[in-house]
C-alpha positions in Angstrom: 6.4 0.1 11.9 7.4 -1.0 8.6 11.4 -1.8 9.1 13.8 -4.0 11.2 17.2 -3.1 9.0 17.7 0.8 9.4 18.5 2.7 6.5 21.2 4.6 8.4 23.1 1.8 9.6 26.6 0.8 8.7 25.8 -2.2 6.4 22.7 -2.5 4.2 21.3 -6.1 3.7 22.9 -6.0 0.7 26.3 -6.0 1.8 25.6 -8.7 4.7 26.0 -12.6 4.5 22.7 -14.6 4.4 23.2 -15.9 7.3 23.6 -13.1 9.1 20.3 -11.6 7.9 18.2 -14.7 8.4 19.4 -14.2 12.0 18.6 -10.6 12.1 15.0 -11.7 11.5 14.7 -14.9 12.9 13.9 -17.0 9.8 15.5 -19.8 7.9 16.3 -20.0 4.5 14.8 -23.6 4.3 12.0 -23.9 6.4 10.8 -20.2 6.4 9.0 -18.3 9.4 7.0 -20.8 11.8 3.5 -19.7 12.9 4.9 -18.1 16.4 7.8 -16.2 14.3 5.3 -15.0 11.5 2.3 -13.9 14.3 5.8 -12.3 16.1 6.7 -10.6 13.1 3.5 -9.0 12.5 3.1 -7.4 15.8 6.2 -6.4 15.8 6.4 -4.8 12.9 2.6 -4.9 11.5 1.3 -5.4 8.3 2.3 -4.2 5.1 0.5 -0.8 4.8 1.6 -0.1 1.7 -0.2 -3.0 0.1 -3.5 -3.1 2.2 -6.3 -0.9 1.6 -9.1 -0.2 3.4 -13.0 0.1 2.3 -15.2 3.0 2.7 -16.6 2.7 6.5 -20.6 3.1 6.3 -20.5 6.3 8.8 -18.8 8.3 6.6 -20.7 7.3 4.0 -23.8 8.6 6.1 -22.2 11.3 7.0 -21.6 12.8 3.7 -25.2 12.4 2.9 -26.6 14.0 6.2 -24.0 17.0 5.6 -25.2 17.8 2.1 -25.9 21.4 1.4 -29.2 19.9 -0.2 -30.6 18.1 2.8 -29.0 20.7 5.3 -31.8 23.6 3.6 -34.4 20.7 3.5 -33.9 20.6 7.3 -34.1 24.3 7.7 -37.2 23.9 5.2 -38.7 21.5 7.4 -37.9 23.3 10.9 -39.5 26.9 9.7 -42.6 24.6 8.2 -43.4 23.3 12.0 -42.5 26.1 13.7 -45.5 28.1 11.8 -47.5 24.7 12.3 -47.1 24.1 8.7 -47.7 20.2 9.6 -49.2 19.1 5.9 -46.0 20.6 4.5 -43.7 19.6 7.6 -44.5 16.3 7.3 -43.6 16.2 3.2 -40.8 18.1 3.8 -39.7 15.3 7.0 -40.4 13.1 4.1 -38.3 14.2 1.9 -35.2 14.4 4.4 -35.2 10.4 5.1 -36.0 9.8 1.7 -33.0 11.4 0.2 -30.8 10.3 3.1 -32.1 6.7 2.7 -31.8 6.7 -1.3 -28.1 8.7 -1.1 -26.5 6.2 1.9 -27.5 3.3 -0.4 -26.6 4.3 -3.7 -22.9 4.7 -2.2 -23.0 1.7 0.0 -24.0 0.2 -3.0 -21.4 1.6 -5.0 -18.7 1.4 -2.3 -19.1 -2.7 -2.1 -18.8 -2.9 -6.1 -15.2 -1.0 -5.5 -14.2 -3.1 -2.3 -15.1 -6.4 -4.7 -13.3 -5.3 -7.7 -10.3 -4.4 -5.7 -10.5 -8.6 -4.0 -10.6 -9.3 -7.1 -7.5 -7.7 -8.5 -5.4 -8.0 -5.4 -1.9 -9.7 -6.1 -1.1 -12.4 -4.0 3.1 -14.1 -3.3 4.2 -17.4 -2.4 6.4 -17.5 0.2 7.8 -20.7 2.6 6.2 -20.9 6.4 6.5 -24.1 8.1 7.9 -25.9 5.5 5.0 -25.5 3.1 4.6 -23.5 0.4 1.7 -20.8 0.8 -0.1 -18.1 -1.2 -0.9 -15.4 1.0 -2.0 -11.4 0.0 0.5 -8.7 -0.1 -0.6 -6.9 2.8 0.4 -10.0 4.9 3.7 -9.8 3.9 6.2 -9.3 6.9 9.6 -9.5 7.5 11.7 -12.1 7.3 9.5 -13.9 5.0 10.7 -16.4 2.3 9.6 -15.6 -1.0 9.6 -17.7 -4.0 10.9 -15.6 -6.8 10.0 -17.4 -10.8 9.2 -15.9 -14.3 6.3 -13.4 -14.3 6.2 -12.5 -10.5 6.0 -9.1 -9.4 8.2 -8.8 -6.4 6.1 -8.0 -3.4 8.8 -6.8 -1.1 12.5 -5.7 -1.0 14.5 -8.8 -1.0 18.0 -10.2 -0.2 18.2 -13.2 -2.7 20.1 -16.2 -1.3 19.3 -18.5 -4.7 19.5 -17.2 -8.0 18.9 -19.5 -10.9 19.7 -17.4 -14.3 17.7 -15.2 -12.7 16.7 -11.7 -14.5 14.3 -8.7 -13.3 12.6 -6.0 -15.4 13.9 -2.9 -12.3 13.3 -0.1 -15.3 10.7 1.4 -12.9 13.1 1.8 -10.5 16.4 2.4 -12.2 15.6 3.3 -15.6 17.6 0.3 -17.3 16.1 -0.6 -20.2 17.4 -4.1 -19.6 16.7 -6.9 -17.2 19.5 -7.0 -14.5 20.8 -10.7 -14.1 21.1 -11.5 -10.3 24.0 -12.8 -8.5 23.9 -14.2 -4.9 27.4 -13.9 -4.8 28.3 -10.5 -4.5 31.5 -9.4 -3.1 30.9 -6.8 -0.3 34.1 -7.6 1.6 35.1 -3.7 3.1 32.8 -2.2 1.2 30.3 0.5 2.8 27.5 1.2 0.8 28.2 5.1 1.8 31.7 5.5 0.7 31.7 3.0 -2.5 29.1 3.8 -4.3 27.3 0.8 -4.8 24.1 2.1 -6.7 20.6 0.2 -6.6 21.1 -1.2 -9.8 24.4 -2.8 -9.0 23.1 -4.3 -5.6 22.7 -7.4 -7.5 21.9 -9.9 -4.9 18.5 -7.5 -3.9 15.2 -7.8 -5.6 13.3 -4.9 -5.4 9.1 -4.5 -4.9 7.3 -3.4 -8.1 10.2 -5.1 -10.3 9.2 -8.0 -12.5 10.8 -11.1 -12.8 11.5 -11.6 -16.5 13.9 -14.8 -16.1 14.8 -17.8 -13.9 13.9 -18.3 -10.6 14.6 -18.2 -7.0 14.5 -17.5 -3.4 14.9 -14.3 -1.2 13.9 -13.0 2.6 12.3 -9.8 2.8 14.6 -7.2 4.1 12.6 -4.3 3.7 8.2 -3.2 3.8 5.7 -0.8 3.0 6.7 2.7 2.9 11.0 1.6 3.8 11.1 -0.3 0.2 13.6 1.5 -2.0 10.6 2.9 -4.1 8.7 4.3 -1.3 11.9 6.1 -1.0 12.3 7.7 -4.5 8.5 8.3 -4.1 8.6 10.4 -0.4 11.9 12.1 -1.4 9.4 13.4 -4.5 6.9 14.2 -2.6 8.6 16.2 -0.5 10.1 18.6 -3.1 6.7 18.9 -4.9 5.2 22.1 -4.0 1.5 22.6 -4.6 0.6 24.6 -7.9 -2.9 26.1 -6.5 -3.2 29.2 -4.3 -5.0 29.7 -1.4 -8.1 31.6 -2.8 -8.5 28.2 -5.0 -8.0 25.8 -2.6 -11.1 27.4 -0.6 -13.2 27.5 -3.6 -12.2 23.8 -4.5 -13.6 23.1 -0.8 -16.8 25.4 -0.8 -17.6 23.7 -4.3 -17.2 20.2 -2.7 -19.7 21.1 0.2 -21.7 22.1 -2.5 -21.7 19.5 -4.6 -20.2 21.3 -7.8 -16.8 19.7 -7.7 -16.3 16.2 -7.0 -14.9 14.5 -3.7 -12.3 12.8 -4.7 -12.3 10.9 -1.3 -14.8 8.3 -2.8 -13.3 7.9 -6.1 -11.9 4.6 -7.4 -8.2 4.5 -7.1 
């Protein structure tokens, strides 16, 4: 689970006080979650998915190699070879089987650690408060009710309710489209306002930070409202998704998945993202 405020309720974090959200998540603004309230948070509502990726496991790898069309006729090779008692030729064809399963299952183990290393290597990171200190921690361990230290040149790792703002300014054009920073103001006025019926738009919810935005000025602090697939992106991106219709007919599709199996298109399951 990847929310605690629902998107259908009455009032978005946006349109509540601080405290009142800091309470919804059991946090505080100056100290941050505590060890129990962070390990609390993340089974409750788990990691963030959206940021963690997981490797290639090494039976899948094998298993791609021992289901190749390739080694699947050396096999039948090698079965008719000792069933006429072919054993010279059973033997080099036996051979033959390991050798290219061996060679295959290591080339992309090989191949598959290189990608898991480059992607440790370029994996973002965000400074949030917990326990009073001031830690560096990897997106995907991001959880709710966090307290995330917003400055010049961050990318915001989560949907955020700002509670400081210091002539603070964030690039949200891949979000809204504004060619402009928006300027930030904890101080919104939401008294009787309903984010259904007043049509406050994202980029007038000035007191909310929002993931994949960049911080272009000023600095300050914000809780994380909002995770994984329920940030306002993921949003935009599954309302998308679900109106794009797939441009390839059947008779394709089936010969994109007999070309796979025989190796003459390429799996795109073990490309590099």
């Amino acid at each position: 689970m990847d929310a605690s405020f629902n998107h259908n309720e009455e009032q978005h974090p946006f349109l509540l006080s601080i405290r009142h959200v800091a309470g919804h998540l059991g946090t505080n603004t100056e100290t941050g979650l505590d060890a129990v309230n962070t390990q609390e948070a993340q089974r409750k509502y788990g990691l963030d998915k959206l940021h963690s990726k997981a490797g290639v496991k090494w039976n899948s790898v094998l298993l791609k190699q021992v289901s190749n069309v390739m080694i699947l006729i050396l096999v039948l090779a090698m079965a008719l070879t000792n069933g006429v008692t072919d054993y010279v030729e059973g033997v080099v064809n036996t051979a033959l089987v390991f050798l290219n399963v061996l060679l295959g299952f290591y080339q992309d183990s090989q191949a598959t650690k290189k990608m898991d290393s480059l992607r440790s290597l370029s994996s973002p990171s965000a400074p949030v408060i917990r326990g009073e200190n001031v830690e560096t921690i990897s997106l995907s361990e991001v959880v709710l009710g966090d307290v995330f230290l917003v400055k010049a040149g961050n990318t915001i790792p989560a949907d955020l309710r700002l509670f400081e703002a210091m002539n603070l300014e964030a690039d949200e054009k891949i979000l809204t489209g504004e060619a402009l920073p928006v300027a930030k103001d904890v101080e919104l006025d939401s008294t009787g306002r309903d984010e259904f019926d007043t049509g406050i738009g994202i980029g007038d919810r000035v007191n909310v930070a929002y993931s994949s935005s960049t911080v272009t000025e000023g600095r300050g602090h914000g809780i994380v409202v909002y995770t994984g697939i329920s940030i306002e992106i993921g949003h935009i991106a599954a309302s998308v998704q679900e109106n794009v219709k797939p441009v390839t007919g059947t008779r394709l599709r089936i010969w994109d998945a007999v070309g796979n199996y025989l190796g003459l298109t390429e799996d795109s399951r073990y490309t590099f993202p």
